[in-house]
Structures are given as C-alpha cells and as structure tokens.
Wavefront OBJ file of the C-alpha trace (Angstrom):
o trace
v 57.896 134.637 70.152
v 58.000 133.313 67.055
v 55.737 134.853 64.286
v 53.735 132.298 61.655
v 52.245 132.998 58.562
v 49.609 129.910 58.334
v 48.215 128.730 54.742
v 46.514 126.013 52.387
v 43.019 126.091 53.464
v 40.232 128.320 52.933
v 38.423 126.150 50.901
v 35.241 123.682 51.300
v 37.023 119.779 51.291
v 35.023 116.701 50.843
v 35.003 114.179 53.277
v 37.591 111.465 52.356
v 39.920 114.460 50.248
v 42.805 115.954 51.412
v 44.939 119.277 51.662
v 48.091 120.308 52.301
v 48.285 122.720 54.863
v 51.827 125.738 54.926
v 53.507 127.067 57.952
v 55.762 129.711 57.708
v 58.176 131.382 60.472
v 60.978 133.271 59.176
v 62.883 132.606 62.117
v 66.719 132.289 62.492
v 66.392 129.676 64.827
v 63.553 127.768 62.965
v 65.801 125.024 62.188
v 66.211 123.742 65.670
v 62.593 124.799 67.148
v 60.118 122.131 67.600
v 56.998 122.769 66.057
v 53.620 121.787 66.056
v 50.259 122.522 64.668
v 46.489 123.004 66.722
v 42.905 123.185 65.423
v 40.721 124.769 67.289
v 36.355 124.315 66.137
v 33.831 126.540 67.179
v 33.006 126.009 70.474
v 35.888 123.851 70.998
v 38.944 124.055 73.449
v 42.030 124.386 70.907
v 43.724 121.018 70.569
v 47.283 119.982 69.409
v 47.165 117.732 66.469
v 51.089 116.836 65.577
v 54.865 118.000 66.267
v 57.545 117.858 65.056
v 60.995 118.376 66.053
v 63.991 119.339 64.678
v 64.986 116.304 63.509
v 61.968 115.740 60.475
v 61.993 112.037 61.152
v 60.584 112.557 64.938
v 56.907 113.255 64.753
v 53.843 112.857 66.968
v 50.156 112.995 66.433
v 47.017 113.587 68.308
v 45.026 109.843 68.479
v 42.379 111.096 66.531
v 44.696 112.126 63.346
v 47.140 109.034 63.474
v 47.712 107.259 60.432
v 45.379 110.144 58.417
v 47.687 113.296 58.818
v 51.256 113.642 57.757
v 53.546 116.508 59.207
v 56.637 117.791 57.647
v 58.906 120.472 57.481
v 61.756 122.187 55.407
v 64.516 123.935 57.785
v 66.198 125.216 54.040
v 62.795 127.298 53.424
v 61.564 128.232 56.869
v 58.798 125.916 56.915
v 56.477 123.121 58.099
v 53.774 121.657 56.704
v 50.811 119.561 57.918
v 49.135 117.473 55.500
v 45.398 116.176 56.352
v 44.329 112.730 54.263
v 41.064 111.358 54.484
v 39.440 114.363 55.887
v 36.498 114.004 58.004
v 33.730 116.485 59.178
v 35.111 116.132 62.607
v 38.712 117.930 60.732
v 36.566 121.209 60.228
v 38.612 123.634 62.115
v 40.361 126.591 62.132
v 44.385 125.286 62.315
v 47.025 127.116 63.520
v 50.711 126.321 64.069
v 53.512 127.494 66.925
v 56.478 126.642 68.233
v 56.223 124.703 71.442
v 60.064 124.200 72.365
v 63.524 123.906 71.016
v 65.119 120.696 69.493
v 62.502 117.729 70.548
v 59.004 117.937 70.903
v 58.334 118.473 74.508
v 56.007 116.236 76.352
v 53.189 118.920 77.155
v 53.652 119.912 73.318
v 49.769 119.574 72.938
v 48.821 121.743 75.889
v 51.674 124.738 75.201
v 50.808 128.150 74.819
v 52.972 129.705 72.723
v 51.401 133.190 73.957
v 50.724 134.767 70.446
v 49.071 132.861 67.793
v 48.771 133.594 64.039
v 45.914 134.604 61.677
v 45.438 130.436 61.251
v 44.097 128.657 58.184
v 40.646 127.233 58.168
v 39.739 123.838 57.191
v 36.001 123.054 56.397
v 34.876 119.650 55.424
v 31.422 118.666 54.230
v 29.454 115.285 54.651
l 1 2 3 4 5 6 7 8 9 10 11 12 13 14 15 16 17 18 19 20 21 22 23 24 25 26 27 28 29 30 31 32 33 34 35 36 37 38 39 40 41 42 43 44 45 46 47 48 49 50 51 52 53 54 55 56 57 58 59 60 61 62 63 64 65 66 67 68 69 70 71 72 73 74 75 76 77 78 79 80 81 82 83 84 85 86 87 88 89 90 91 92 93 94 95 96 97 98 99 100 101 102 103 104 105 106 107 108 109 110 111 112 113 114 115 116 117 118 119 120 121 122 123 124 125 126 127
C-alpha cells in the first residue's frame, strides 16, 4: 500500500475559481505507479475523477470534470497534482488520491480500492 499525504484545499472557493490540489507518496516505485484522484461528498458514493499513468502525457477524466480539471504529476519529486478550473458547487468534496495500478491506468481505475486511503483534502465551493 502506498501511503499519500493529500493537500491544497481547505479553503472556501468561489464558483468559477480554481485550486491546485498536491499529492504526495514517497514511494520508490512512484515513478511507474498509475495514479489517480477520488472525491467523495457527503452522502455520496466516492467517485474517481482522473488518472494518470506513468507516462504524464496519458490521462483520463471522469465526464463530469473533462475539459475543467487538469491532472499532473512530477516522478523527480514524488508527486501528482490535480488541478480543478472553473469550480462548481457540484466540486464540493472531500478529494483523495491512490494508486490504482502500475504503469497505465487500468480500466476499472475509477472503481479501485486501494484498501487504505489518506487524511484527503477538502474542497468547498460556494454559489
């Protein structure tokens, strides 16, 4: 299991505004791990919202964050990054991130339970 250190939110974001959310696992093996990032709202199932895989250009988002979030990562410091745009109330969430396979982004990546989670960052939009 590999163990995250999420941050970037905690703080009340317009609607329309942006943040840039950090993902840390000081993993040896980071740079080859696919990687991906959930939300989870209250009294919502969790829900994958992009991946990434080990190669930065190969990325894939949830339909309802296409073309509005941007996910990243740098192998050289450990970390990924998730970066919401145009933020809307519908974003407020707690995100977390995980590793959901090695190399590629696997096909179930939105549905993978990584079995341990971290503390997550929370992401709170207003109207």
């Amino acid at each position: 299991q590999v163990q995250v250190m999420e941050s970037g939110g905690g703080v009340l974001v317009q609607a329309g505004g942006s943040l840039k959310l950090s993902c840390r696992a000081p993993r040896p093996n980071f740079s080859v791990s696919a990687m991906a990032w959930f939300r989870q709202a209250p009294g919502k199932e969790r829900e994958g919202v992009a991946c990434i895989g080990w190669n930065p250009s190969s990325a894939t988002y949830a339909d309802s964050v296409v073309g509005r979030f941007t996910i990243s990562r740098d192998n050289a410091r450990n970390t990924q990054y998730l970066q919401p745009d145009a933020l809307k109330p519908d974003d407020t969430a707690m995100y977390y991130c995980a590793k959901v396979g090695r190399y590629d982004c696997p096909a179930s990546w939105a549905t993978t339970d990584p079995g341990s989670w971290g503390q997550g960052t929370q992401v709170t939009v207003s109207s």
